[in-house]
C-alpha positions as CSV (number, residue, x, y, z in Angstrom):
1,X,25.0,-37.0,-59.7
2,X,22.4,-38.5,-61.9
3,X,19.2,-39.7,-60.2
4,X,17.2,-42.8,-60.8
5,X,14.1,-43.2,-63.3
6,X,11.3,-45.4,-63.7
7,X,8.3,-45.7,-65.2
8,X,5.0,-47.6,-64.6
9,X,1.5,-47.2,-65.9
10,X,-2.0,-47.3,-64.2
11,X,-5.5,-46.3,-65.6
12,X,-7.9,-43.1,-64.3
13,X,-11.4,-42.3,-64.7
14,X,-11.3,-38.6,-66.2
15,X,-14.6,-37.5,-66.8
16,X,-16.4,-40.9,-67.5
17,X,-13.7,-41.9,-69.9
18,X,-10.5,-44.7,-68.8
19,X,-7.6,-43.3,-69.9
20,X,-3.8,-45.0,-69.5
21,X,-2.0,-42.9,-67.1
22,X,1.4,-42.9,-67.2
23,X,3.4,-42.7,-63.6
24,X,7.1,-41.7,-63.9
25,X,9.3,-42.0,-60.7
26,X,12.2,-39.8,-60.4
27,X,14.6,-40.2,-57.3
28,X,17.7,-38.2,-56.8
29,X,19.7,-37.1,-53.5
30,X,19.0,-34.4,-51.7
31,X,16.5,-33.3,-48.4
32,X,14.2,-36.5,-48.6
33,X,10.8,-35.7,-49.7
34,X,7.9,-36.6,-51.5
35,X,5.9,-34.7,-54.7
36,X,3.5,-35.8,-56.7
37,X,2.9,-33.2,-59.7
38,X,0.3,-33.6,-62.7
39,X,-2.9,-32.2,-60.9
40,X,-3.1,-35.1,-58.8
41,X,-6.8,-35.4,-56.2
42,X,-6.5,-35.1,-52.4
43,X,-6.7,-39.0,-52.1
44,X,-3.5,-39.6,-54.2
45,X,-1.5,-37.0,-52.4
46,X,-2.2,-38.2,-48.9
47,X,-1.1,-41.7,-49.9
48,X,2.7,-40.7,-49.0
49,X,2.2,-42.3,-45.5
50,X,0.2,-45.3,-47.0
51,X,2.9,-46.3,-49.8
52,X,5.8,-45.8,-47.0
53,X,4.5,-48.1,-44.5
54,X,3.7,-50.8,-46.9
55,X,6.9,-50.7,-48.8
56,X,9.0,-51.2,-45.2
57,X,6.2,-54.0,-43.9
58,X,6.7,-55.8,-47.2
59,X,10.6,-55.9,-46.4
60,X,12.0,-53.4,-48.4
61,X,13.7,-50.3,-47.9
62,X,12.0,-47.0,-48.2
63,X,14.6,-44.6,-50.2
64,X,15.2,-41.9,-47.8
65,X,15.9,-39.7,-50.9
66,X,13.9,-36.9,-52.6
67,X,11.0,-38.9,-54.7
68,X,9.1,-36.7,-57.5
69,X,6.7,-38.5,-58.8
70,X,4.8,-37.5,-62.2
71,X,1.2,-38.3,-63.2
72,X,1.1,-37.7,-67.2
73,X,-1.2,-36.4,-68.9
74,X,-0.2,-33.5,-66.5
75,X,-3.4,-31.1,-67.9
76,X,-6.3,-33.9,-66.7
77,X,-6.9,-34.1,-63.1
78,X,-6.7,-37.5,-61.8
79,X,-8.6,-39.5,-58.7
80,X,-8.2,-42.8,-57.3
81,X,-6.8,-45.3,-54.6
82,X,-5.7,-47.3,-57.5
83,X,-2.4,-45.7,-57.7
84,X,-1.2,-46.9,-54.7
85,X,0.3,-50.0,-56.0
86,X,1.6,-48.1,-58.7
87,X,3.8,-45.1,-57.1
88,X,5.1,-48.1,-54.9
89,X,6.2,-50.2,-57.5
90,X,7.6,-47.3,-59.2
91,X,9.4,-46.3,-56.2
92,X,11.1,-50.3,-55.5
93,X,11.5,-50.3,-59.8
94,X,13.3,-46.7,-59.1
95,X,15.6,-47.6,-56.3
96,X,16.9,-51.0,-57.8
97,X,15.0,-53.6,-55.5
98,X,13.1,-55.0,-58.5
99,X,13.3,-55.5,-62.0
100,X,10.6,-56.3,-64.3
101,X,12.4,-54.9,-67.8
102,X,11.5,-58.5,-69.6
103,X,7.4,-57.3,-68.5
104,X,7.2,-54.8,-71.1
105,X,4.9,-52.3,-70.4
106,X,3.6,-52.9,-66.6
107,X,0.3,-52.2,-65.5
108,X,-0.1,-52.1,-62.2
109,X,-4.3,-51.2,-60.1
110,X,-4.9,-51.4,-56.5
111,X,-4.5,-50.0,-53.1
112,X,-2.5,-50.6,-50.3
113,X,-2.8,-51.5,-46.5
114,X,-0.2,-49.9,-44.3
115,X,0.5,-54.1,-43.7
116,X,1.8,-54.2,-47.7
117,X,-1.7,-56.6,-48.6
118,X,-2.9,-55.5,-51.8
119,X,-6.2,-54.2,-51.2
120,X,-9.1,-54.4,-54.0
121,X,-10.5,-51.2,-56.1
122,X,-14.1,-50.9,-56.1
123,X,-14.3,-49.7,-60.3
124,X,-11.5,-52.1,-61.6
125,X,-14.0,-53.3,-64.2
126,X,-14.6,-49.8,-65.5
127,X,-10.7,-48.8,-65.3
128,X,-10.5,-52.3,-67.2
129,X,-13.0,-51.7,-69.8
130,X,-10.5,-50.5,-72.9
131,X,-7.7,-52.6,-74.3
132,X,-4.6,-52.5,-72.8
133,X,-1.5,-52.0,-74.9
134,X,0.2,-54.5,-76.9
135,X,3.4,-56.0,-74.9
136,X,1.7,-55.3,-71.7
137,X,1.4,-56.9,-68.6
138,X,-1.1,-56.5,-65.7
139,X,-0.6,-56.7,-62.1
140,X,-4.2,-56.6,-59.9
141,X,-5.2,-57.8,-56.5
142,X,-6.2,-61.1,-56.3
143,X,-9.2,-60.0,-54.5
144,X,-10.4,-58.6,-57.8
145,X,-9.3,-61.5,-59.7
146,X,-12.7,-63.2,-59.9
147,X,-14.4,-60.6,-60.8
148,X,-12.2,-59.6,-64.1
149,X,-11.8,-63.3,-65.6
150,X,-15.9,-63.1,-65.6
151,X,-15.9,-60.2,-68.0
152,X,-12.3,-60.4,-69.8
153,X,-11.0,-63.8,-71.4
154,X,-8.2,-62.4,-73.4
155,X,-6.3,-60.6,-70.6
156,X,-3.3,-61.8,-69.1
157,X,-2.3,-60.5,-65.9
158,X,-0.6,-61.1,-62.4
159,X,-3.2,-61.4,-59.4
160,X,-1.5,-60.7,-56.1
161,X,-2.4,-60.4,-52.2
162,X,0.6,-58.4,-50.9
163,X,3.4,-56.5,-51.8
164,X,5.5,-58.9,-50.6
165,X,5.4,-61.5,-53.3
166,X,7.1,-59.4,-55.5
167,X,10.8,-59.4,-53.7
168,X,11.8,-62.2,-55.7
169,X,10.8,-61.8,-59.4
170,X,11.8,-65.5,-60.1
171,X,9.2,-67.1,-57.6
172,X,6.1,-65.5,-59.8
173,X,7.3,-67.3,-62.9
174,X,7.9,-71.0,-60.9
175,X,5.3,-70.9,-58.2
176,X,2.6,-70.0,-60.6
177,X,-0.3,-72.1,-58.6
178,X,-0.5,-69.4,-55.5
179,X,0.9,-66.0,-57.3
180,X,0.2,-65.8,-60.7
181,X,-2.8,-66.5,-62.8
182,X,-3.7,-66.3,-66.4
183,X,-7.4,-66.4,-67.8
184,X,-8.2,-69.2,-70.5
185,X,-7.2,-73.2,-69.7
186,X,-4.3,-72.0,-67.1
187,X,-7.0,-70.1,-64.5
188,X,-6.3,-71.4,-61.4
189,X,-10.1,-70.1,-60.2
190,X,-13.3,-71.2,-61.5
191,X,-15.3,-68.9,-62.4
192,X,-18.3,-68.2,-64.0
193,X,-21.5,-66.5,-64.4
194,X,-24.8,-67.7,-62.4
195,X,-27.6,-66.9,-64.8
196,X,-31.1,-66.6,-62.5
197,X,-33.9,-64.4,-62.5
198,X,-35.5,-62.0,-60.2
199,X,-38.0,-63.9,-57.9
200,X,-41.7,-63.7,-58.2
201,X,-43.2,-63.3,-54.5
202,X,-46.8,-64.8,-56.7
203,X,-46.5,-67.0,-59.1
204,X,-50.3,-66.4,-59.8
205,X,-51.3,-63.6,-60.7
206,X,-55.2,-62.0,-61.1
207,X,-56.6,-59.4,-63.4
208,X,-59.5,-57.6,-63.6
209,X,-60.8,-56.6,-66.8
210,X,-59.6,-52.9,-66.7
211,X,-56.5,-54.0,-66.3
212,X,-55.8,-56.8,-68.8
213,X,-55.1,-54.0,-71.4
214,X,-52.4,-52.1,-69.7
215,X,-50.5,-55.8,-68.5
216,X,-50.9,-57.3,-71.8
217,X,-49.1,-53.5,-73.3
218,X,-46.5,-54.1,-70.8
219,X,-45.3,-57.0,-71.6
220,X,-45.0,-56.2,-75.3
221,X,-43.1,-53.2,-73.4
222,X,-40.7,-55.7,-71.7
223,X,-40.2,-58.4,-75.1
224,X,-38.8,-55.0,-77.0
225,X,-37.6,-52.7,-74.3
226,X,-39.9,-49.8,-75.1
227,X,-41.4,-46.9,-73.6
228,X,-44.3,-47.1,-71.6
229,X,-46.6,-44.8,-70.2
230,X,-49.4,-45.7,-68.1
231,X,-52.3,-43.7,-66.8
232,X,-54.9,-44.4,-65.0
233,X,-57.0,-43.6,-61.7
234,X,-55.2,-43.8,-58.0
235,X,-56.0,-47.3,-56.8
236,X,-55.8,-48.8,-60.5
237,X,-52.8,-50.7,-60.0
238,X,-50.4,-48.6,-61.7
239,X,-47.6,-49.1,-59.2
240,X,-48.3,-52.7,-59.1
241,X,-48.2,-53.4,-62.6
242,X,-44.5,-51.5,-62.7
243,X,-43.5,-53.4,-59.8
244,X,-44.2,-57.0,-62.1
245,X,-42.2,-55.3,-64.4
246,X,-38.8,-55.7,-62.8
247,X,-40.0,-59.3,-61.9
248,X,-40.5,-60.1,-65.3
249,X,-37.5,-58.5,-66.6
250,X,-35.5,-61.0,-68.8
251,X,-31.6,-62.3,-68.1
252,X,-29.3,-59.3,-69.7
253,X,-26.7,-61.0,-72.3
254,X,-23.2,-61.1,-71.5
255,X,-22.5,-58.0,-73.4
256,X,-25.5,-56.3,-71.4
257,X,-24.4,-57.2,-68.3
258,X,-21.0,-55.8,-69.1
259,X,-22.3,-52.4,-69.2
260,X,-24.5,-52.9,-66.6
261,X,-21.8,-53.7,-64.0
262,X,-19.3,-51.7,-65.2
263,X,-21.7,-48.9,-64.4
264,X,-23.4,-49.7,-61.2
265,X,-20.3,-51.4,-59.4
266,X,-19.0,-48.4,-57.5
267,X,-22.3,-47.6,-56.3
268,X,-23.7,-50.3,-54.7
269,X,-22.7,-54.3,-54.3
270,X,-23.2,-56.1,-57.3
271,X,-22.3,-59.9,-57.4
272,X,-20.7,-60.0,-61.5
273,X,-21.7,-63.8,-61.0
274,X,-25.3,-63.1,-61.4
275,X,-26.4,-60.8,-63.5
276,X,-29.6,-58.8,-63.0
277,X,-30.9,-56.2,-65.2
278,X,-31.1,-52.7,-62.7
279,X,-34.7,-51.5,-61.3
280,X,-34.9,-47.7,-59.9
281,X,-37.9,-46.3,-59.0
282,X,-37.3,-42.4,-57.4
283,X,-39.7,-40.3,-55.7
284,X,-40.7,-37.9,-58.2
285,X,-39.7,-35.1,-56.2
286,X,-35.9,-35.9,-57.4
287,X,-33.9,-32.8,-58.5
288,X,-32.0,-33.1,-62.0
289,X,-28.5,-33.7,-60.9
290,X,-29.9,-36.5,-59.0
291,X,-32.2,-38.1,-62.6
292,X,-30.3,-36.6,-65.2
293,X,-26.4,-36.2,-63.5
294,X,-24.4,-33.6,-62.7
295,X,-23.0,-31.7,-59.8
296,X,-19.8,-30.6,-58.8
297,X,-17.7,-34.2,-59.8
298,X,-20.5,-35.1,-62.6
299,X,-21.7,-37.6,-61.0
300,X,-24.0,-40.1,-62.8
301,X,-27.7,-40.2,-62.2
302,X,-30.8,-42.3,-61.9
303,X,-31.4,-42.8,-65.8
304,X,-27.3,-44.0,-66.0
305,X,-27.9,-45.9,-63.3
306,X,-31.0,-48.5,-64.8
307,X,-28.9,-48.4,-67.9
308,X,-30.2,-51.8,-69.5
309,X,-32.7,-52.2,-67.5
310,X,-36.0,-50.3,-66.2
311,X,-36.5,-46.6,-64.1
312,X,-39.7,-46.0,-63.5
313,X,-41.0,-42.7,-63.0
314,X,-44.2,-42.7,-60.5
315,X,-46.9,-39.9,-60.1
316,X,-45.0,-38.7,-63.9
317,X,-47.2,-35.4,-64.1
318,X,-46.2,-34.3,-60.2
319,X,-42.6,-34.2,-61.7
320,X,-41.0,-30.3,-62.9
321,X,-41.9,-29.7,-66.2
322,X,-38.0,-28.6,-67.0
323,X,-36.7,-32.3,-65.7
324,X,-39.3,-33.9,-67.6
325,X,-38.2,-32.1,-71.0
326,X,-34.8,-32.8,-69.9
327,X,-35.3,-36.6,-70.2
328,X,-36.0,-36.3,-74.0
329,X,-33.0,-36.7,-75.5
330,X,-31.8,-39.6,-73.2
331,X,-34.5,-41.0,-73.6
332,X,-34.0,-41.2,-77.7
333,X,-30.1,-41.0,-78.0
334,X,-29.3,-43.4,-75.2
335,X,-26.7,-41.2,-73.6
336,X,-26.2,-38.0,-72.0
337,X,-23.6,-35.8,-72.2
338,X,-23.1,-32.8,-69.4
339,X,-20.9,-29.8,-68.7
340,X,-20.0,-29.0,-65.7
341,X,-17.4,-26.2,-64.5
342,X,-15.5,-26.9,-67.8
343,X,-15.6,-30.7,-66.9
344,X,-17.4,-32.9,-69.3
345,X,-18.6,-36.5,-69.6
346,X,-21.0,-39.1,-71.5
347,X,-22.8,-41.7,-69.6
348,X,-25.4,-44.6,-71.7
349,X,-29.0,-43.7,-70.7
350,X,-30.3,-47.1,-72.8
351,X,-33.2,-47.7,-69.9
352,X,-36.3,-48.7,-70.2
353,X,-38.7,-46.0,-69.4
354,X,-42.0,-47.1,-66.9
355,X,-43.9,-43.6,-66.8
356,X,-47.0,-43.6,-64.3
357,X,-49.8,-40.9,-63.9
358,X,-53.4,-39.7,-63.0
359,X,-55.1,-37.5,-65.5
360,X,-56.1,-35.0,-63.6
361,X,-55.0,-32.9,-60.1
362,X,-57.4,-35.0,-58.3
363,X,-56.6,-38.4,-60.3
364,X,-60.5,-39.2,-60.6
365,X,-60.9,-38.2,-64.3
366,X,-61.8,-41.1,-66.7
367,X,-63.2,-42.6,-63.3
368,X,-66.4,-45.0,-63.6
369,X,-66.7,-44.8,-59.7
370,X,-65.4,-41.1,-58.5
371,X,-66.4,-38.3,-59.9
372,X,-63.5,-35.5,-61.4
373,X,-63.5,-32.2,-59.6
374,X,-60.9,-31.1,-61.2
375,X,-61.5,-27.6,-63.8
376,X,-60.8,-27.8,-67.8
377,X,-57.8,-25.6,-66.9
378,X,-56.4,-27.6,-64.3
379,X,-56.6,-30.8,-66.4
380,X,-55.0,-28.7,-69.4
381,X,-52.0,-27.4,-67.2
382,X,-51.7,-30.7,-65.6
383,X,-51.3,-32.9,-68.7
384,X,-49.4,-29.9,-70.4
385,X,-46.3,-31.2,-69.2
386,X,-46.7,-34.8,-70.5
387,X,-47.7,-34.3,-74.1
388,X,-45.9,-32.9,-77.1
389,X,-42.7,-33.5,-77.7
390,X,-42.1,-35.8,-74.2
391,X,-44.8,-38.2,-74.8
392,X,-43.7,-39.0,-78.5
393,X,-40.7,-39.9,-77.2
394,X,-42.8,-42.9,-75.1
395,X,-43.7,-46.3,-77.8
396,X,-46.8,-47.5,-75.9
397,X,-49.7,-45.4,-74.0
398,X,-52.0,-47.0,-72.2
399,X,-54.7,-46.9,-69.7
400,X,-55.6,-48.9,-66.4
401,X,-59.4,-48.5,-65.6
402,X,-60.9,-49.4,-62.3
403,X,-64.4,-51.6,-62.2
404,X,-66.4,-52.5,-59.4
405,X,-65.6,-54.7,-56.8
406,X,-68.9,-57.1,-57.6
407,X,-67.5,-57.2,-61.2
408,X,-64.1,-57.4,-60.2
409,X,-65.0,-60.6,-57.8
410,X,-66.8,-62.2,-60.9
411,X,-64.1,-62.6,-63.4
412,X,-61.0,-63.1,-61.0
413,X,-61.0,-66.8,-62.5
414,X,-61.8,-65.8,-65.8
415,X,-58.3,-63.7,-65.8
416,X,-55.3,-66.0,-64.2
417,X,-52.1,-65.8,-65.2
418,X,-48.8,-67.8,-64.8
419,X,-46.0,-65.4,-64.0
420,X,-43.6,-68.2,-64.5
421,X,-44.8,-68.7,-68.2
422,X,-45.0,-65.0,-69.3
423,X,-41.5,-64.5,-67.7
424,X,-40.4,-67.1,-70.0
425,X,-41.7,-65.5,-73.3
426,X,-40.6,-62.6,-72.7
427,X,-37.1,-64.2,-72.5
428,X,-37.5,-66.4,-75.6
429,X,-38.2,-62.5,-77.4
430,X,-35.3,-61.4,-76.2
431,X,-32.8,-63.9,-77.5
432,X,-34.3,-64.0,-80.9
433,X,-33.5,-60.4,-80.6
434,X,-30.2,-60.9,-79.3
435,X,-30.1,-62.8,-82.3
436,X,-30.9,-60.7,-84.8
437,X,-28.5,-58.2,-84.2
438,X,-25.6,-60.4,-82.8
439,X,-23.9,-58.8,-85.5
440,X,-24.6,-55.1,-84.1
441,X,-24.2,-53.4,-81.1
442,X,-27.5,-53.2,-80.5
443,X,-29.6,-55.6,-78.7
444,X,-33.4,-55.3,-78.9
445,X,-36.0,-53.7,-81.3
446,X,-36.2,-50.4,-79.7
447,X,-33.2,-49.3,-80.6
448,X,-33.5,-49.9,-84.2
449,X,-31.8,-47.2,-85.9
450,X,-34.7,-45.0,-88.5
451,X,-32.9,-45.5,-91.5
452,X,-33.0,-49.4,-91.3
453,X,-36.3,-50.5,-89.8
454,X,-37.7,-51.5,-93.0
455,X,-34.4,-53.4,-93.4
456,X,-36.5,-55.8,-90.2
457,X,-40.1,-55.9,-91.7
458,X,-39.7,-58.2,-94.2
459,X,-41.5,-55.8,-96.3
460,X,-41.7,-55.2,-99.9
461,X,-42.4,-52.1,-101.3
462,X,-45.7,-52.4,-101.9
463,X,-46.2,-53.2,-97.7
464,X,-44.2,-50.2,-97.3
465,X,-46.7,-47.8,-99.1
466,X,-49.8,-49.7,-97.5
467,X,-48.4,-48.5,-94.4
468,X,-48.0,-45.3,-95.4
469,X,-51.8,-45.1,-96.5
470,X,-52.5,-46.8,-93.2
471,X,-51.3,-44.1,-90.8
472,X,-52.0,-40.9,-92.9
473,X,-55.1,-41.1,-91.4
474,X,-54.1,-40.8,-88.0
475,X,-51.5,-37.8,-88.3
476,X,-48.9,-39.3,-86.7
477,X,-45.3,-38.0,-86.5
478,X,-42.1,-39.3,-88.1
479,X,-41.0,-40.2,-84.8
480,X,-44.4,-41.7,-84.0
481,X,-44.6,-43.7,-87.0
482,X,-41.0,-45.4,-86.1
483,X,-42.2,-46.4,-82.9
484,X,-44.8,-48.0,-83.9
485,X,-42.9,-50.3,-86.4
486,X,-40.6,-51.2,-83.8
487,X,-43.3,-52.3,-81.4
488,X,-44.7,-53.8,-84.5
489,X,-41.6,-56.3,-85.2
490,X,-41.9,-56.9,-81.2
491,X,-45.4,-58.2,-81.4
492,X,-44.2,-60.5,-84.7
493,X,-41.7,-61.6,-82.6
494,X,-43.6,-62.5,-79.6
495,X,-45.5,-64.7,-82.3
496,X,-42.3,-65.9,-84.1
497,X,-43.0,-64.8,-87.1
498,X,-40.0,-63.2,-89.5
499,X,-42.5,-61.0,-91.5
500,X,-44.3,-58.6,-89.6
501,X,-47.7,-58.1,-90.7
502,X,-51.6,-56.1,-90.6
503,X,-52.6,-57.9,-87.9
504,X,-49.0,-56.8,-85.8
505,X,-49.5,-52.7,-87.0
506,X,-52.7,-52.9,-85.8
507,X,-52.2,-54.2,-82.1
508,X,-49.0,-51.4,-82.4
509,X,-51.1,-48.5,-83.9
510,X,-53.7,-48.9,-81.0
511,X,-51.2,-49.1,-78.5
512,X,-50.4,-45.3,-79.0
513,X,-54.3,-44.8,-79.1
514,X,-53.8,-43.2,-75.3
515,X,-52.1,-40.3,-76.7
516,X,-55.2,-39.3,-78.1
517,X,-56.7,-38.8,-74.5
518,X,-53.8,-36.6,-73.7
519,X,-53.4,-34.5,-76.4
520,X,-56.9,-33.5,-76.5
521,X,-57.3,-33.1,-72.9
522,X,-54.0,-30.9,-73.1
523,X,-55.2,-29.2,-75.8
């Protein structure tokens, strides 16, 4: 005798990428049993139990027949708790006790409790992230309902606590207040996003001369999310000026914090309400599969993980020389892609890079107070690892040095600064980048493509070949000579001008002027 067929659709994660699953449910007589074929993980295998339990607590019958159940594409392994729901539906559509032929093609995420409650699924904005299918309809928990009307308006989908509410297919197109709910003017939620910054523990903040270099390079940093490497003696206020950093960090855009969440909600508790741009700071003893990704399921790493936002790198020239090498093409594509035990997978690595490190072994060199003991050799093999092709990949160098504490005490007044203020320009750059390339999916002057900076100068050609004159003296690199336009239309903007000019290359030209130091110490 024939057996009984359905078929219901889910998404997977397979190797960084959401791809449409399709789940076919085959039932035919026979010893009862249950298979799931199409390289289907540990998790979906063991979820026999789990399905059974909720299908008979929801008040329908469990078909004591034998159930294959096929996970296609077959060749791609799949992972997840998200096909709970799915292979349950599939099993009720199967056996006759629902019908949902006038959904079209029904997309079903979440896991269920052995009660029948439909339980959330931590990464349902990632599994959500590519369009679904036209003549599609979505079924989710209603747990995760909030969360998905924040990012996706055009989506129309069913948002459910148990398996229950499905018996009776007629009640979820009449008692649409408590079982079903659309995005747009029918949401039956508000929702909505929370826009605050990070808080400032001082709102006050005071500089000493040595320093007002290095905060005044950071910021420019911050307006055009650049590169930044500082150096400077132990005690300078290195850490300190990294930590005002992710203080100051401006509001991502909605697009921003898209990525952001999507990224970072399976591995820690984000609230997609308010959106904050990331902040990781590792110990610099951190292996590569724990900065860069990798391992055994390719997991994604620190510089994925302050995607849109900043990682800062403390005591930089303690790190291994091969990890720091390794960081140069994130650092200038935006993404990584790694290979793994024939798996592969991309993750975005757009993060702002906050580099910090001594000069020497000892960290006195440069020092107006302690004096270096450090040899020629031991300053050459230290800074070795952070100059050539690494430090062009950094847009501003700079350098913290420490005064006296008499001297200090003197001009404390002489350098206060509002936070609150500075926090505020920094945003005010950002949106006029924002709007700039509202038209591009790009989102601040660093990641200007080469081929169309001078398309954002306002230049003639005359201004182009000035430049050129400019910087031949200096013998800087292609790469070099980019960064330092883009930093360039940063500082215009901080002034809100459209045309950037002399006055801009020079403040951008001598903020690479710490390179100097390093490539002739390395030398």
């Amino acid at each position: 005798m024939k057996g009984k067929y359905a078929l219901v659709h889910t998404f997977a994660n397979i190797g960084n990428t959401i791809q449409p699953i399709r789940v076919e449910i085959y039932l035919r007589r026979g010893i009862p049993g249950f298979q799931v074929v199409g390289l289907a993980g540990r998790n979906i295998r063991e979820s026999k139990d789990r399905i059974r339990a909720a299908i008979e607590s929801s008040g329908f019958e469990y078909p004591f027949q034998n159930i294959t159940i096929n996970l296609s594409p077959s060749s791609k392994k799949k992972e997840g708790s998200q096909f709970d729901l799915t292979i349950a539906v599939g099993i009720l559509l199967a056996s006759q006790q629902l019908d949902f032929s006038d959904y079209g093609n029904l997309f079903l995420i979440g896991e269920l409790a052995l009660n029948g409650d439909i339980l959330p699924v931590s990464n349902i904005a990632k599994l959500l992230s590519n369009p679904l299918p036209l003549n599609s309809s979505l079924l989710i928990p209603k747990n995760n309902f909030e969360e998905i009307s924040i990012f996706e308006t055009s989506l129309k989908f069913i948002a459910l606590d148990k398996l229950s509410d499905l018996r009776d297919k007629n009640s979820l197109q009449e008692e649409t207040k408590s079982k079903i709910f659309y995005t747009g003017n029918e949401c039956q939620i508000e929702v909505g996003i929370d826009s605050k910054y990070k808080p400032i523990k001082n709102k006050t903040l005071y500089l000493y001369s040595g320093q007002k270099l290095a905060f005044e390079a950071m910021l420019y940093a911050l307006m055009g999310h650049h590169h930044l490497l500082i150096t400077g003696i132990p005690g300078s206020g290195k850490t300190m000026m990294a930590e005002l950093a992710d203080q100051l960090q401006s509001k991502p855009s909605a697009e921003e914090w898209k990525e952001i969440y999507v990224l970072n909600q399976q591995y820690q508790s984000l609230d997609p309400r308010i959106p904050l741009r990331p902040f990781r700071m590792p110990h610099h003893s951190i292996t590569a599969n724990g900065l860069l990704g990798g391992g055994s399921k390719l997991q994604i790493g620190e510089i994925s993980l302050a995607h849109r936002g900043i990682l800062v790198l403390d005591e930089f020239g303690e790190i291994k020389s091969s990890i720091l090498q390794n960081l140069r093409e994130p650092m200038e594509k935006g993404n990584i892609e790694l290979h793994r035990n024939s798996q592969w997978a991309e993750f975005p690595t757009r993060f702002q890079m906050i580099a910090l490190s001594n000069l020497c072994p000892c960290g006195n060199f440069n020092s107006r107070i302690t004096l270096c003991i450090c040899k020629k050799d031991q300053i050459r093999n230290y800074l070795s690892k952070i100059s050539g092709p690494i430090l062009e990949r950094f847009d501003i160098i700079t350098e913290i040095h420490k005064t006296n504490t008499d001297y200090d005490n003197k001009i404390r007044n002489e350098t206060e600064i509002s936070l609150l203020e500075v926090r505020d320009k920094i945003q005010n750059v950002r949106e006029i980048q924002w709007e700039r390339f509202k038209d591009k999916k790009i989102y601040n002057n660093s990641e200007i493509p080469s081929d169309e900076i001078f398309n954002y100068l306002e230049w003639n050609s005359k201004d182009e070949q000035e430049f050129s004159n400019r910087v031949k003296y200096f013998n800087f690199s292609f790469r070099e000579k980019l960064k330092i336009l883009r930093v360039a239309r940063t500082i215009a903007d901080s002034k809100s001008k459209g045309k950037v000019e002399d006055e801009d290359l020079t403040i951008a030209i001598g903020l690479r002027e710490g390179s100097k130091t390093i490539k002739f110490l390395a030398a």
